[in-house]
C-alpha atoms as an extended CHARMM CRD file, in Angstrom:
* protein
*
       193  EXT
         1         1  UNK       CA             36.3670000000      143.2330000000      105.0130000000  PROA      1               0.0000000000
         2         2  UNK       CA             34.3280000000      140.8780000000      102.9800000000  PROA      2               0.0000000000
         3         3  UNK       CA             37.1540000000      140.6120000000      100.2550000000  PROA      3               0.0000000000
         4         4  UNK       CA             39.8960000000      139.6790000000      103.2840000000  PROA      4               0.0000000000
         5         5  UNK       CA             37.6910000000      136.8550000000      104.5520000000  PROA      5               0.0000000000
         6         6  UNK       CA             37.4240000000      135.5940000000      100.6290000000  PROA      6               0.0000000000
         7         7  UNK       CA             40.8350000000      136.2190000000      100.5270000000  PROA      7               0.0000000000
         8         8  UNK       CA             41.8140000000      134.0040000000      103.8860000000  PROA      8               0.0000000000
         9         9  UNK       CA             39.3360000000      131.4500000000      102.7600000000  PROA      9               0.0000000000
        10        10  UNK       CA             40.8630000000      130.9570000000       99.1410000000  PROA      10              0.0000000000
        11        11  UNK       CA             44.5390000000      130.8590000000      100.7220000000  PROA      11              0.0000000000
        12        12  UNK       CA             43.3220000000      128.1300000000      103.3670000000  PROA      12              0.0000000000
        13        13  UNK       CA             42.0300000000      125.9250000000      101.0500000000  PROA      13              0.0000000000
        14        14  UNK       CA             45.0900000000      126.2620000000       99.0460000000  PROA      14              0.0000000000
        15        15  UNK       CA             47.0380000000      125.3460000000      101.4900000000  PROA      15              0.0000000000
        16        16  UNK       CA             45.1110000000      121.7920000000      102.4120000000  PROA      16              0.0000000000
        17        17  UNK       CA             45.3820000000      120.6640000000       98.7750000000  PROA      17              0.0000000000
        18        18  UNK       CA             49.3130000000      121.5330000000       98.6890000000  PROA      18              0.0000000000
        19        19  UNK       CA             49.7580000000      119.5460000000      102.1960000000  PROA      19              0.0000000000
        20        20  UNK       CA             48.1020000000      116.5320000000      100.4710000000  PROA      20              0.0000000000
        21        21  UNK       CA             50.1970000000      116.5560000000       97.8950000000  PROA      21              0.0000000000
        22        22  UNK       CA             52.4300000000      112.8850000000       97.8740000000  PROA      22              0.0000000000
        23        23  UNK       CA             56.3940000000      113.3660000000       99.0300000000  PROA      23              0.0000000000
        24        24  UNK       CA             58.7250000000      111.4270000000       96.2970000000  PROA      24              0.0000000000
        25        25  UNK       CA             59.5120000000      108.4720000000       97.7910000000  PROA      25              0.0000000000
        26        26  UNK       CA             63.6640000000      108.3050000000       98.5570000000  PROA      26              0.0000000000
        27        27  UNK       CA             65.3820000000      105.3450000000       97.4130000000  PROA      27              0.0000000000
        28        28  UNK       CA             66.6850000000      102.8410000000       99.0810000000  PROA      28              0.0000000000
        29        29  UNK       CA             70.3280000000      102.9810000000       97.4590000000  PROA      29              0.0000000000
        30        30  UNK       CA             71.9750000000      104.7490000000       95.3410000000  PROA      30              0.0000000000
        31        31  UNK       CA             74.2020000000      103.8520000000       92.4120000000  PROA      31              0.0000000000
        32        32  UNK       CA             77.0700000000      104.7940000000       89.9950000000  PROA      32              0.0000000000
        33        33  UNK       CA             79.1010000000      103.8300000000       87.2880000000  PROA      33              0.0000000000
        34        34  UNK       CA             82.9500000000      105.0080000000       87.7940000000  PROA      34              0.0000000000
        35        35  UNK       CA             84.8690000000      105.9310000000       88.8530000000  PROA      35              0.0000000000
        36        36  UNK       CA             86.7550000000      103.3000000000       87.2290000000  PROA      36              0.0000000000
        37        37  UNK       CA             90.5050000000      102.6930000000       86.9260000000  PROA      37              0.0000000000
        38        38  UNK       CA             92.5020000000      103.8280000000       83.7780000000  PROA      38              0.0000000000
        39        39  UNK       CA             93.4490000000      101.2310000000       82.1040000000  PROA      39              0.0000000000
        40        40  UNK       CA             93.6840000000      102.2130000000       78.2770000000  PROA      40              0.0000000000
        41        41  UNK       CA             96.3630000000      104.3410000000       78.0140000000  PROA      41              0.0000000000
        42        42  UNK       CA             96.2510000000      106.8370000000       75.0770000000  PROA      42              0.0000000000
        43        43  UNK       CA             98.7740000000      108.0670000000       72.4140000000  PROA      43              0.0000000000
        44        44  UNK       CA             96.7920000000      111.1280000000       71.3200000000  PROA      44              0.0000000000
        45        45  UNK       CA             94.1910000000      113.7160000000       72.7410000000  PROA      45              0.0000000000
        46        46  UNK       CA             90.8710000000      113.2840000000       72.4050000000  PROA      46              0.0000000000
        47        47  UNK       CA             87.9040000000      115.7470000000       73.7620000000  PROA      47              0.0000000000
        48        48  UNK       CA             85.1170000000      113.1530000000       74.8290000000  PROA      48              0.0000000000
        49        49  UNK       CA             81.8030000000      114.6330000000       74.8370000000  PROA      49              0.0000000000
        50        50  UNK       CA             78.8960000000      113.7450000000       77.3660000000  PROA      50              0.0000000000
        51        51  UNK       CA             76.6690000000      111.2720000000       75.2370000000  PROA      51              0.0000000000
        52        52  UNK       CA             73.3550000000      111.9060000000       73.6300000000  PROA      52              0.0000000000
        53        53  UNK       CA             70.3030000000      109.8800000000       75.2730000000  PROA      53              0.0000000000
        54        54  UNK       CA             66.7250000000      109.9670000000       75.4780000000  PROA      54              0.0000000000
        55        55  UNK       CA             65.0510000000      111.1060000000       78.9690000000  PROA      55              0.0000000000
        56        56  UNK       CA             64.7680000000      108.0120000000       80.1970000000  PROA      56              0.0000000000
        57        57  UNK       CA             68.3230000000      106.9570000000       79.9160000000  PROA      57              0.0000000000
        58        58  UNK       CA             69.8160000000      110.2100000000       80.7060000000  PROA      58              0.0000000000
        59        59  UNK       CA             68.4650000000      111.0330000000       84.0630000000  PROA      59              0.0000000000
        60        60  UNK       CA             68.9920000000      109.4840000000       87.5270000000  PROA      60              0.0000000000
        61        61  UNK       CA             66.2810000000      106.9350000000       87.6910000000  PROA      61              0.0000000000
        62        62  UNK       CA             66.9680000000      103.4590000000       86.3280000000  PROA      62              0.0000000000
        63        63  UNK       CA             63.9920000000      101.9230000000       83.9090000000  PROA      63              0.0000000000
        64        64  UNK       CA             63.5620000000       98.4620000000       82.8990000000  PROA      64              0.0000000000
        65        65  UNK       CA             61.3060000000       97.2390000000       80.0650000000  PROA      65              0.0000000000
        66        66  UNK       CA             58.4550000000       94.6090000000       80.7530000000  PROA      66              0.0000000000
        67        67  UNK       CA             56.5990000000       91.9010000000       78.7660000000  PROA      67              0.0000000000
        68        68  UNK       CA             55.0320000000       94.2730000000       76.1580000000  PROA      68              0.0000000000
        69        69  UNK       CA             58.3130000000       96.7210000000       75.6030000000  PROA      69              0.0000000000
        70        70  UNK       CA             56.8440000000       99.5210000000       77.9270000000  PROA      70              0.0000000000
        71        71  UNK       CA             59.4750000000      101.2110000000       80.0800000000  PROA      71              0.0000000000
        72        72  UNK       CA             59.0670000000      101.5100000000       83.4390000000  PROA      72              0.0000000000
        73        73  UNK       CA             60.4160000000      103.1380000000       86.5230000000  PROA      73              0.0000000000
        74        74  UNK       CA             62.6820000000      100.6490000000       88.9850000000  PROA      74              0.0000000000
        75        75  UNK       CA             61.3400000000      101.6410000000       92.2550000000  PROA      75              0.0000000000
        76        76  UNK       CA             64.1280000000      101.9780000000       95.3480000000  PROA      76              0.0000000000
        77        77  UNK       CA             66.9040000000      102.6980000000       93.2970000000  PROA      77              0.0000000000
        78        78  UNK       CA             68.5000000000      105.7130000000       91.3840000000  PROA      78              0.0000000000
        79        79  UNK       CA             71.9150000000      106.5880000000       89.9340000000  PROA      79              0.0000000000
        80        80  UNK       CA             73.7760000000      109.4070000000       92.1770000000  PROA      80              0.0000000000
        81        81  UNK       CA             74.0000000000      111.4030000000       89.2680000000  PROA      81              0.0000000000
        82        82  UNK       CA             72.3350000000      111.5660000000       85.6760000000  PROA      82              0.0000000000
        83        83  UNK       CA             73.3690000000      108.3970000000       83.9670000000  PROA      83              0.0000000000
        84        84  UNK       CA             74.7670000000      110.5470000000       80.8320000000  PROA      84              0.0000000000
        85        85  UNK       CA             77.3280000000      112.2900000000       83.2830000000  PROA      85              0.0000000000
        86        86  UNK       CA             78.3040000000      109.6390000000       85.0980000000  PROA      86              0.0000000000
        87        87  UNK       CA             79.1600000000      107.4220000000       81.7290000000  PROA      87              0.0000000000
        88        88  UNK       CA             81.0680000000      110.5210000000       80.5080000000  PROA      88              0.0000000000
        89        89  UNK       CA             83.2680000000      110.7080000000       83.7860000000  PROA      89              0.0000000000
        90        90  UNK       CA             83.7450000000      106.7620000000       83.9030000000  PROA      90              0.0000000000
        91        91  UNK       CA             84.9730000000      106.9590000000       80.2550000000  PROA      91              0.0000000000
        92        92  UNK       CA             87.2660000000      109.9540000000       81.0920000000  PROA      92              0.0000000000
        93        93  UNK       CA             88.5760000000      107.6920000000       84.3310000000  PROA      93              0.0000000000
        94        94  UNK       CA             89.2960000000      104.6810000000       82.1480000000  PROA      94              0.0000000000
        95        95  UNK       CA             91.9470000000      106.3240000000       79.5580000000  PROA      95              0.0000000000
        96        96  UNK       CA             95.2130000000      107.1580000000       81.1680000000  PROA      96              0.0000000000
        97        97  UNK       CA             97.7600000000      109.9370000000       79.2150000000  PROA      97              0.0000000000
        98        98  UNK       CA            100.5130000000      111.5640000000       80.1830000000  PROA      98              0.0000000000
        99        99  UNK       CA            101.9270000000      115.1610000000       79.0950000000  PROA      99              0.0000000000
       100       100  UNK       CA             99.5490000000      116.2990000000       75.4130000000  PROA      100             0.0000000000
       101       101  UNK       CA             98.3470000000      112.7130000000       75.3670000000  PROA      101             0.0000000000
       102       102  UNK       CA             94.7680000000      112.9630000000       77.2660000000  PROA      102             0.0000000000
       103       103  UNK       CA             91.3450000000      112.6240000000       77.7140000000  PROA      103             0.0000000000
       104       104  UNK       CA             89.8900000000      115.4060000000       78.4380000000  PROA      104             0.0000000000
       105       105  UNK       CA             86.1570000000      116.9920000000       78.7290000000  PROA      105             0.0000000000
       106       106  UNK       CA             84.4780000000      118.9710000000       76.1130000000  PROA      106             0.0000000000
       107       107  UNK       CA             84.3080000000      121.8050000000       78.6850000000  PROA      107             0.0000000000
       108       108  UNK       CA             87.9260000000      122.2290000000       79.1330000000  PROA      108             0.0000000000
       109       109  UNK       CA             90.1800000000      124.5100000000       77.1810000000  PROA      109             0.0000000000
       110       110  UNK       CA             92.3820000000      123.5980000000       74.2570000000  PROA      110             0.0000000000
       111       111  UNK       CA             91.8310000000      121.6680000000       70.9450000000  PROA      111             0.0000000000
       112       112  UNK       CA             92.5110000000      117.9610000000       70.8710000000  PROA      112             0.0000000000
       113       113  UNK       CA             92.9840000000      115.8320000000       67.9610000000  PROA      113             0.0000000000
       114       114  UNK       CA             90.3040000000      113.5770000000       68.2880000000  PROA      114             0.0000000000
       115       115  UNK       CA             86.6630000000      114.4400000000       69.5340000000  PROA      115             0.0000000000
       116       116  UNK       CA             84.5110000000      111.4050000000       70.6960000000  PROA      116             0.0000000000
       117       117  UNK       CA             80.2210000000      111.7590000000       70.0180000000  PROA      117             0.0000000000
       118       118  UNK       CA             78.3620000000      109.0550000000       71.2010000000  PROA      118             0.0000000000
       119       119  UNK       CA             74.4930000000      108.2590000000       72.4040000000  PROA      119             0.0000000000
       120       120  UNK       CA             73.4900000000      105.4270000000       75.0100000000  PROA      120             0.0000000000
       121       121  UNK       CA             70.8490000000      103.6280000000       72.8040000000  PROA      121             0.0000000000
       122       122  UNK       CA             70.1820000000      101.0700000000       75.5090000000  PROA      122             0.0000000000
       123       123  UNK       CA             70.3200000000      101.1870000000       79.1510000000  PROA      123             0.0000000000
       124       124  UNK       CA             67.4520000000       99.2030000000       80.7950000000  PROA      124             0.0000000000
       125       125  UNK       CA             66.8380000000       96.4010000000       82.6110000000  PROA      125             0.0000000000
       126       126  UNK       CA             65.1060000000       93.3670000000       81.0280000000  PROA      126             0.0000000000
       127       127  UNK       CA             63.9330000000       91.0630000000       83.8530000000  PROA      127             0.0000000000
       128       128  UNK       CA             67.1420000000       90.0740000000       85.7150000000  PROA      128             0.0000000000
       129       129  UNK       CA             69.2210000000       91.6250000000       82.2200000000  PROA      129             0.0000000000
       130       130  UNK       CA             70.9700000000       94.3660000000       82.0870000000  PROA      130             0.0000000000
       131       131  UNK       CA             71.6740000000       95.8960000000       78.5350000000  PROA      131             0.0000000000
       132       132  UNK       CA             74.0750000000       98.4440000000       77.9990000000  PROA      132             0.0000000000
       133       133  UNK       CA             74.2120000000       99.8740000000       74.0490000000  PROA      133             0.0000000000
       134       134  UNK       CA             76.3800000000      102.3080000000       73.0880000000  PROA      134             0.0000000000
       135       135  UNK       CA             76.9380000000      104.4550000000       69.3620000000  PROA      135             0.0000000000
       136       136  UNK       CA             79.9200000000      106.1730000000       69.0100000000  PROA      136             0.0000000000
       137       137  UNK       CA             81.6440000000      108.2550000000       66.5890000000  PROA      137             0.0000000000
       138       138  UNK       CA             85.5160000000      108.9730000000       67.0520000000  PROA      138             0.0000000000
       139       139  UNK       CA             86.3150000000      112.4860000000       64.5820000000  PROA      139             0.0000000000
       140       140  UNK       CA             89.4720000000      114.6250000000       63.8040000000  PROA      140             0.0000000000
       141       141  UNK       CA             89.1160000000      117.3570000000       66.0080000000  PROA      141             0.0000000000
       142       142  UNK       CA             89.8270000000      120.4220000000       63.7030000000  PROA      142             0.0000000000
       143       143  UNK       CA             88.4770000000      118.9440000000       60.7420000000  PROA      143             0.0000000000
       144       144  UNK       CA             85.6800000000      117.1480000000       62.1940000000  PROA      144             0.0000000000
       145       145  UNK       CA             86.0080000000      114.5270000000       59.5740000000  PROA      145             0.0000000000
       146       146  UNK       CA             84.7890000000      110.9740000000       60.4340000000  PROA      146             0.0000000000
       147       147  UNK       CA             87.1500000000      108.8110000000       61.7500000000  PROA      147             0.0000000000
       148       148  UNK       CA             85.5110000000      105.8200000000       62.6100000000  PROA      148             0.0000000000
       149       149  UNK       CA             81.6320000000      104.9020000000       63.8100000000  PROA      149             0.0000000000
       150       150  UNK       CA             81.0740000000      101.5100000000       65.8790000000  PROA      150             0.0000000000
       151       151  UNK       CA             78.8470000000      100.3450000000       68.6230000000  PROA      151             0.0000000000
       152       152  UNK       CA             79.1580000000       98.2600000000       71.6690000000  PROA      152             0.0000000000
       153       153  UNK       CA             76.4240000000       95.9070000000       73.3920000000  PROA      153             0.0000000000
       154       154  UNK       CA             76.8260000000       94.9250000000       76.5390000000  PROA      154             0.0000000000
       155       155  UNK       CA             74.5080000000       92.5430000000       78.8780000000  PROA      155             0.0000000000
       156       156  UNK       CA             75.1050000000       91.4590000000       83.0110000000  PROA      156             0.0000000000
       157       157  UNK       CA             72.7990000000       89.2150000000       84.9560000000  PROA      157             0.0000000000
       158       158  UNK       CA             71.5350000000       89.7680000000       88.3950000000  PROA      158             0.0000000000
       159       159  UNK       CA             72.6560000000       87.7270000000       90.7180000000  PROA      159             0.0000000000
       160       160  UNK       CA             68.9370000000       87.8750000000       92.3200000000  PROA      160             0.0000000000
       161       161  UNK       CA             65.4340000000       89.4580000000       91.5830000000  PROA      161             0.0000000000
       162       162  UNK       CA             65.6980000000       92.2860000000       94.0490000000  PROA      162             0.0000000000
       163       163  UNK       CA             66.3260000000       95.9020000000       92.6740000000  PROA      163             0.0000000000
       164       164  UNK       CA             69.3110000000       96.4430000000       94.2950000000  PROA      164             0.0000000000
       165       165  UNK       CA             70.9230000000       93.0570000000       92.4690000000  PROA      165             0.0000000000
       166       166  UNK       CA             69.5690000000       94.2890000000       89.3110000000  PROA      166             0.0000000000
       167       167  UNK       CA             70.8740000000       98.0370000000       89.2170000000  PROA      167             0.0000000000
       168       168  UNK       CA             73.7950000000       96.6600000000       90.4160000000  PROA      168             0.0000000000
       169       169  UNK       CA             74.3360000000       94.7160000000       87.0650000000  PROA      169             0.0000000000
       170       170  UNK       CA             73.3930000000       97.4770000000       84.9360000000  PROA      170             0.0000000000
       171       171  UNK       CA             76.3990000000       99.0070000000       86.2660000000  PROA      171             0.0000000000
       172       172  UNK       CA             78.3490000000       96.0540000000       85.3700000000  PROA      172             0.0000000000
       173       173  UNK       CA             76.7280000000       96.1660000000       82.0250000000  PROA      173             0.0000000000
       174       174  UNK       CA             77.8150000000      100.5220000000       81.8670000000  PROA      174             0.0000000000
       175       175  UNK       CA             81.4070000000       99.7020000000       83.0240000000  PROA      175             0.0000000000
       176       176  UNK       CA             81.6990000000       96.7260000000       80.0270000000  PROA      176             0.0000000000
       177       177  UNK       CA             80.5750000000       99.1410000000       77.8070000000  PROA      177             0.0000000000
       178       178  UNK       CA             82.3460000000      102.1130000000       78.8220000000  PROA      178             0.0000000000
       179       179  UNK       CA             85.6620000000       99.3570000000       78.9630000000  PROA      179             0.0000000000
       180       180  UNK       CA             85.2830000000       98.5130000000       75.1770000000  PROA      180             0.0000000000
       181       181  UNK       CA             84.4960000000      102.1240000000       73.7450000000  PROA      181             0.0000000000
       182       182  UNK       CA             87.6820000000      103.2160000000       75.6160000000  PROA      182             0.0000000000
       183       183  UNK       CA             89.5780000000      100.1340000000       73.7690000000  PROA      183             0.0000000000
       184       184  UNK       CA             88.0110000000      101.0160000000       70.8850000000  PROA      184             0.0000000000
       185       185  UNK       CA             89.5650000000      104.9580000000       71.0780000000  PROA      185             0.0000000000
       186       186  UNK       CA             92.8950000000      103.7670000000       72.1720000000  PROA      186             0.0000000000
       187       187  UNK       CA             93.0130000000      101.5330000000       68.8490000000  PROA      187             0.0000000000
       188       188  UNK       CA             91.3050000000      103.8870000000       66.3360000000  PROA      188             0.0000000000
       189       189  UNK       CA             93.7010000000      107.2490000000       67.7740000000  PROA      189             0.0000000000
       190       190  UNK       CA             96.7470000000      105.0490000000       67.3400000000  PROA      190             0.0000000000
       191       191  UNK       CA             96.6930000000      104.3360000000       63.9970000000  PROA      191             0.0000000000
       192       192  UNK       CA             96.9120000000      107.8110000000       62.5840000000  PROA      192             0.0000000000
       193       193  UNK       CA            100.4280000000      109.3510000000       63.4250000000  PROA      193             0.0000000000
């Protein structure tokens, strides 16, 4: 009897520090990347990969980098998705094919020619910047030999000081970048047969 009442005790008190506990707060809006038109039309297949990123860039929330180069969490705003898959499917939107010439997912059956790997290196905010910095690595996709390596930097400014005018741009800054890597695999696949 004395063990139940212990028991009860230790599962009531439990149960006050859990219902203290703060709620994540829900942002006001949410953001994204694509989809974006196609509008680099490809001679060749090419398997593009989700990019590389560290945590911060990769997830859903949106950081921005103050006075002394610390990162920090934009409060009230969020990508719909992680940031790494939604660059991957705006990438795959922008390059048009038709028949074997396509852009396709690494997940999808069938070898390509090329293979893109790539890592976002920058995506923060800087005050009312946005920066967008991409690395990216086109290959032959049996034998995996180097093709061509470039990157692409990419800034937008806010049209205000508010978080939503500032996420906003870093999408602008995504899509510019995400624009010029797909130039750059449209170029680089058609100049090999």
């Amino acid at each position: 009897m004395i063990r139940s009442l212990i028991l009860s005790a230790m599962l009531a008190s439990l149960a006050g520090c859990v219902s203290v506990l703060k709620q994540p707060e829900a942002p006001d809006a949410y953001y994204r990347i694509g989809p974006m038109e196609p509008a680099h039309k490809l001679g060749a297949t090419v398997t593009i990969r989700e990019p590389d990123a560290s945590r911060i860039f990769s997830g859903r929330t949106i950081a921005a980098e103050d006075e002394s180069g610390g990162l920090r969490i934009v409060r009230g705003v969020q990508w719909t998705d992680n940031a790494t898959e939604m660059m991957q499917g705006a990438l795959l939107d922008s390059l048009s094919g038709e028949g074997e010439f396509a852009a396709q997912p690494s997940d999808s059956a069938g070898p390509a020619q090329y293979e893109l790997n790539w890592r976002i290196s920058d995506f923060t905010l800087s005050g009312d910047e946005a920066r967008c910095r991409l690395d990216a690595t086109l290959v032959k996709g049996r034998t995996r030999t180097v093709v061509s390596q470039t990157n692409f930097a990419t800034t937008a400014l806010a049209l205000d000081g508010s978080n939503a005018a500032r996420a906003k741009a870093l999408t602008d800054a995504g899509r510019a970048c995400i624009s010029d890597l797909a130039a750059f695999i449209v170029a680089e696949t058609a100049k090999t047969p």
